[in-house]
N, C-alpha and C positions, 0 to 999 in steps of 0.2 A: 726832375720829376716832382710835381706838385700834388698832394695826401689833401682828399675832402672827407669829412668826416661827417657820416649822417648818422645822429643819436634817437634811438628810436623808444620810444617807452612801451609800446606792445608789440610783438613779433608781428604779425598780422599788416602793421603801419609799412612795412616792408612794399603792398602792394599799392599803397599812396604814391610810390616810386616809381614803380614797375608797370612798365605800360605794356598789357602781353600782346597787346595787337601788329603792333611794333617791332616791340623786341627794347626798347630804349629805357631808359633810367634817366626821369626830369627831375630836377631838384631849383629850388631857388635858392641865391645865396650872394653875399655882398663883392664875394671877390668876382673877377674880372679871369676869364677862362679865353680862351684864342679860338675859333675855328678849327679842326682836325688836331688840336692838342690832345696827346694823351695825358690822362692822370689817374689815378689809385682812388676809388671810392671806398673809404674805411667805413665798417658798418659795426654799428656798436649795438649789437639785440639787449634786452635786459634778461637777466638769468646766465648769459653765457661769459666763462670764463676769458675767453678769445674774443676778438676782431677777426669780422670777414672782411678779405678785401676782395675787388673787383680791377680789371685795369680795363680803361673804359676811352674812347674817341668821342673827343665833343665835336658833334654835327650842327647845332644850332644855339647861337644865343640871342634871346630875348630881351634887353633891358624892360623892365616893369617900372615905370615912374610914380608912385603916389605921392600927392600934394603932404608936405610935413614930414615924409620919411625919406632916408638914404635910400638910392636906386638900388635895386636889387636885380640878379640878372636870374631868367630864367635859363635854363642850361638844360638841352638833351644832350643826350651820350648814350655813344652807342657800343655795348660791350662786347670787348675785342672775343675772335673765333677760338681762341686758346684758349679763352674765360667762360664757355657754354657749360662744361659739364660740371664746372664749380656754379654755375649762377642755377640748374640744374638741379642741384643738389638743394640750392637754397629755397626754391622754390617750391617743393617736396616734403621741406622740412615746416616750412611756415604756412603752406599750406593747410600741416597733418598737425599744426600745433591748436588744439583747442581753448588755450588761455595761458596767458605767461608765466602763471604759474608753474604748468607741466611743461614748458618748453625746456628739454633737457636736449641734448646729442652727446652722441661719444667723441672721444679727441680725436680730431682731425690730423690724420698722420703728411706728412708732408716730405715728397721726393727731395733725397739728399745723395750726395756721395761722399762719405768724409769717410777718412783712414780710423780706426781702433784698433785694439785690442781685448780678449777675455782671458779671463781665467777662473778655476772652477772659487765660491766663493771663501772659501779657507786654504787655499794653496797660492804660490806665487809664479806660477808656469803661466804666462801669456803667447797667447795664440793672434797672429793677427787677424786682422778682418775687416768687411768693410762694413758701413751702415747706409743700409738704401731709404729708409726713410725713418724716420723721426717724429715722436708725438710728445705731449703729456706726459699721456700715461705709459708709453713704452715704445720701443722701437722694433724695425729690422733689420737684419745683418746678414751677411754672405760669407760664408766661411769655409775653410777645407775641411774641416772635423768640427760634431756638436756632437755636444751631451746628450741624454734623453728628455722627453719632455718632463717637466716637473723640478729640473734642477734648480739649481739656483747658482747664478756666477757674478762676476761682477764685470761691467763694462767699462771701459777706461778711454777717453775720447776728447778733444779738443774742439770744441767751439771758436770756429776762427774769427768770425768777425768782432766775436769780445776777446779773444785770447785768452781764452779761459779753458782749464783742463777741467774735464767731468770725471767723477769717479764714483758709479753708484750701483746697486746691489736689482737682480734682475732675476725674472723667473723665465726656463723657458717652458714658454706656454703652446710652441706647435715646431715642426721644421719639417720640410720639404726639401729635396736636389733637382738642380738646374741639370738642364741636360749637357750642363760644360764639367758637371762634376760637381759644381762647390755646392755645400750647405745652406741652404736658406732656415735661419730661425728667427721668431717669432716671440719678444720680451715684454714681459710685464713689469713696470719701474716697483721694487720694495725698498726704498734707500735704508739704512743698515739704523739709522741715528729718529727712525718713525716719522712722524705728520711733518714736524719743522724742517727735518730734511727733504720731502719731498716739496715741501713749498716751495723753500729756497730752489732746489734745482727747477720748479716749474719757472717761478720768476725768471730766472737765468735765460729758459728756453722762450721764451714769452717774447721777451725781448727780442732773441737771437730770429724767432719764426717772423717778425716786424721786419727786421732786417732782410729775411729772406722773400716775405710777399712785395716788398716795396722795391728792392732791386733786382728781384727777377733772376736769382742764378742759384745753385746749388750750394753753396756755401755761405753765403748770407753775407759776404766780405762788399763793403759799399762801393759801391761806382762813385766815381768823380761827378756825383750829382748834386743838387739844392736841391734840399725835401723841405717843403712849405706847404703848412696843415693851416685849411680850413675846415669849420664846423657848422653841419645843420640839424639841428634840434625840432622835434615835433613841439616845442614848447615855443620856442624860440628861434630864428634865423639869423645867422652871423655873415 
C-alpha cells in the first residue's frame, strides 16, 4: 500500500483537490501511480494535531510534460464507498472553517476492538472489558459493571502494533447498556503525572491511529505491506 501526502497551508486549499462535480480528488505529483491502484491520501491541514487519511482508486493518469522540469503526473482518484462519510465529515468541516486560524475539531475517535481492563482509580480490583473505540482525548468501552458518571478509574490496555502496555487515569463522563446487558461508558483521558503525560500517551496513539488508518484493521497490527510516502505541497510538488 502506497501513503501520498498532500500538505496543505489553508483548510479551504482542501477544495483545490476536491472536484465535487465528480466526487474525485486530483493532485499532481512526481511519483508514477498505476491505473485502478489503490493508495491512502494523507492530508495534513494546518492547525490540526492529526492526519486525515482517505483510501482512494486511481482512475486516471495524466503525465504533464513541461520543457526544463521533471514530468509530473496528473492523478485522479476516486474515493473508495467505505471512505464517503469520512470524506463527508471533511467537507462540512472546511467548508464551516472561516480562516485557519479558528480551524479547530474535536478528536476523532476511531473503531477498535482491543481487550482491557479498569479499576476504580485508588484501588487494584480490575474488571475486564473491552474498548470499542479510541481517541486522543478518551475512549469507549463495554463492560459488565461501571461506575457512576463522574468517577474516575484508571484503564490498563495494550497497543498491539507497538507492543506497548497503556496505563492511564480516566473520567467517566456518560454510560449507557446495550441490549446484551453489557455497560457502554464513555472516558475522558486525565493521565495521573498532568500535560507531559498526556503528550506522551498522545504521541504513542498518534502513531498507533497511522498504523490503523493505513492498514485498515482494528488493531493497527501491520500487514505484510510496503508503505511508500509521497508528498504534495501547495508550496511545492514532490
Amino acid at each position: 500500500m502506497r501513503v501520498h501526502r498532500i500538505v496543505l497551508e489553508n483548510p479551504k486549499e482542501f477544495f483545490d483537490y476536491y472536484e465535487s462535480g465528480t466526487g474525485m480528488i486530483i493532485f499532481e505529483t512526481k511519483a508514477v501511480f498505476g491505473k485502478s491502484e489503490e493508495l491512502i491520501l494523507e492530508f495534513d491541514f494546518p492547525n490540526l494535531s492529526d492526519m486525515e487519511h482517505l483510501r482512494v482508486s486511481v482512475r486516471k493518469v495524466h503525465p504533464q510534460k513541461t520543457p526544463g522540469r521533471d514530468t509530473r503526473n496528473r492523478v485522479v482518484a476516486w474515493v473508495l464507498p467505505h471512505q464517503r462519510r469520512k470524506l463527508d465529515f471533511l467537507l462540512n468541516t472546511v467548508a464551516n472553517s472561516p480562516s485557519p486560524v479558528t480551524f479547530r475539531r474535536t478528536y476523532t475517535r476511531h473503531p477498535v476492538a482491543m481487550k482491557a481492563a479498569w479499576s476504580l482509580a485508588h484501588a487494584d480490583l480490575w474488571h475486564p472489558c473491552e474498548i470499542r473505540n479510541l481517541g486522543l482525548g478518551g475512549l469507549m468501552l463495554s463492560a459488565s459493571s461501571n461506575p457512576p458518571a463522574g468517577t474516575r478509574i484508571m484503564i490498563n490496555f495494550t497497543l498491539p502494533s507497538l507492543d506497548k502496555n497503556i496505563r492511564v487515569l480516566g473520567q467517566v463522563v456518560w454510560f449507557d447498556r446495550e441490549a446484551t446487558g453489557k455497560n457502554l461508558m464513555g472516558l475522558q483521558f486525565q493521565p495521573a503525572d498532568g500535560e507531559d503525560g498526556l503528550n506522551n500517551l498522545q504521541r504513542d496513539l498518534r502513531l498507533f491511529f497511522r498504523r490503523h488508518e493505513i492498514f485498515g484493521n482494528a488493531t493497527g497490527c501491520p500487514n505484510n505491506e510496503d508503505v511508500e510516502y509521497y508528498t504534495t505541497s501547495t508550496s511545492g510538488m514532490n
